[in-house]
C-alpha positions, 0 to 999 in steps of 0.5 A: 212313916206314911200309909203305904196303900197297897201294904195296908190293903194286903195286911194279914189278920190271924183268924181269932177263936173265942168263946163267950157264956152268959157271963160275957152277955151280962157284963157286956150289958151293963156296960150299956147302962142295962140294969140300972132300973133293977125291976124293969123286964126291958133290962132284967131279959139282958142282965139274968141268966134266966131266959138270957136275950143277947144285945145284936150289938155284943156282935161287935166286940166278938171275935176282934183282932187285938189294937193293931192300928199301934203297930208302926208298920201299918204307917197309922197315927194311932193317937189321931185315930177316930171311929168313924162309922161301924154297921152290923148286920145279924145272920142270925140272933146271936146264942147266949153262949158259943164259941166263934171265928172271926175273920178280918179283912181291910176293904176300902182305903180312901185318901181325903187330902193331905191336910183331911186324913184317910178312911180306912174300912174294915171287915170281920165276918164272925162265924160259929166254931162247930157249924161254921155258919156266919152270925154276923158281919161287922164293918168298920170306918176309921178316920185316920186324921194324920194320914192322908197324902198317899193318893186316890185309889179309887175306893169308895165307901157306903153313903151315909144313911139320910135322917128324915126332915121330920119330927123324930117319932120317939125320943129316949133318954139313957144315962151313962155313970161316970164308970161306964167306959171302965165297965164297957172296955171290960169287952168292948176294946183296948183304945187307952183314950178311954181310961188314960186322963194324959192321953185323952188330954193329948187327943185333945178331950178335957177327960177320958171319952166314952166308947163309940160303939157303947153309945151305939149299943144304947141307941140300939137299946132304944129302937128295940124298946120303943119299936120291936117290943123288946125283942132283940132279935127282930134287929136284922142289920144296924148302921151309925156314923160317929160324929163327937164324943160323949163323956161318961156319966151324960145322958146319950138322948136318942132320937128315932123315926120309924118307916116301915122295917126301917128305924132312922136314928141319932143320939145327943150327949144331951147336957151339951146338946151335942150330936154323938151319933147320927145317920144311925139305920136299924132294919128290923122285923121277921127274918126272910 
């Protein structure tokens, strides 16, 4: 079964309630790698409940709807699916604890050929539950690489954000352990290619991969290490693209520009010089 465009584009979400504490903040921290030096504030603030700072990237595992790309009426291929960009833009620091909605919706499906897959673009707005006020919005881009043919439509996607030519004005290492996707999943999704060996051998990885948007949480570590002087709520609004896969236990080298309130970055599976993450943007500073 084949994308039907207009069935996807009108598919329905049921609104998700949840409520998270500390404790989901903390797990979801060290499933980033944060706590790995015990004695560094940069992450005890995310791993003790005293004075509990929250990742702005922990906004991307709230509130999601369950691994509908599985269900055959959506005419996605699911075991060729690849993450293809996710972004996140913070109304407001995320609390330490709270109960939210989050509320999804299919925006752009693009059809890239027959023989190049399909983008599909995916919205969740996530708001508290008691003040109905939005905490943050988060899009998604799914390459869907078994599934082009059914026709342009004419929808488009966002660019992807130019790197400068330059050289990077900071460099940061994080290692990985060979748990972390097993840690991550914990909070961070439902994907079996991260846990089940005989899938990812049948989606062509050598082992289980690690989760994109892990990755993307520690390179969202690093711009708020080297550039926001550790503070993760000056991090307004972050965007990356997926460009291959890292395996746990490598080190994700995180490469970062600065221009302004404008943070450019790029992360490589460093062992094999691979780019992981690129086209990477953080808009930080003083909120309007």
């Amino acid at each position: 079964m084949a994308i039907d465009y207009d069935r996807l584009k009108a598919w329905r979400f049921d609104e998700i309630v949840q409520s998270y504490t500390g404790r989901d903040c903390i797990l979801y921290a060290l499933g980033l790698g944060l706590g790995s030096n015990p004695v560094d504030p940069a992450h005890l603030a995310y791993v003790w409940e005293r004075n509990l700072r929250v990742m702005p990237t922990f906004g991307l595992v709230l509130a999601k709807p369950a691994f509908w790309q599985k269900d055959p009426a959506t005419g996605i291929d699911w075991r060729r699916m690849l993450h293809g960009e996710e972004g996140i833009v913070l109304h407001k620091p995320l609390p330490p604890a709270a109960t939210v909605i989050g509320r999804t919706r299919i925006g752009a499906i693009v059809d890239k050929g027959r023989d190049r897959g399909a983008l599909i673009g995916v919205l969740r707005v996530i708001c508290e539950q008691q003040s109905g006020e939005p905490l943050a919005t988060v899009t998604s881009t799914i390459f869907c690489r078994g599934d082009g043919g059914f026709g342009d439509r004419g929808d488009t996607l966002p660019a992807p954000h130019p790197l400068p030519a330059r050289a990077p004005d900071a460099v940061v290492a994080s290692a990985t352990v060979n748990q972390t996707a097993l840690v991550y999943r914990l909070l961070g999704g439902e994907n079996p290619i991260h846990v089940d060996p005989d899938l990812a051998r049948q989606s062509g990885f050598e082992r289980p991969i690690l989760q994109g948007l892990c990755m993307f949480g520690i390179a969202t570590h690093a711009v708020i290490a080297t550039f926001c002087d550790g503070d993760p709520d000056a991090v307004r609004d972050l965007r990356v693209r997926f460009t291959a896969p890292a395996y746990p236990g490598e080190t994700i080298r995180t490469e970062l520009w600065r221009d302004g309130d404008v943070v450019s970055f790029r992360a490589f599976a460093d062992e094999r010089e691979v780019v992981v993450l690129s086209n990477g943007r953080a808009k930080i500073g003083p909120r309007p």
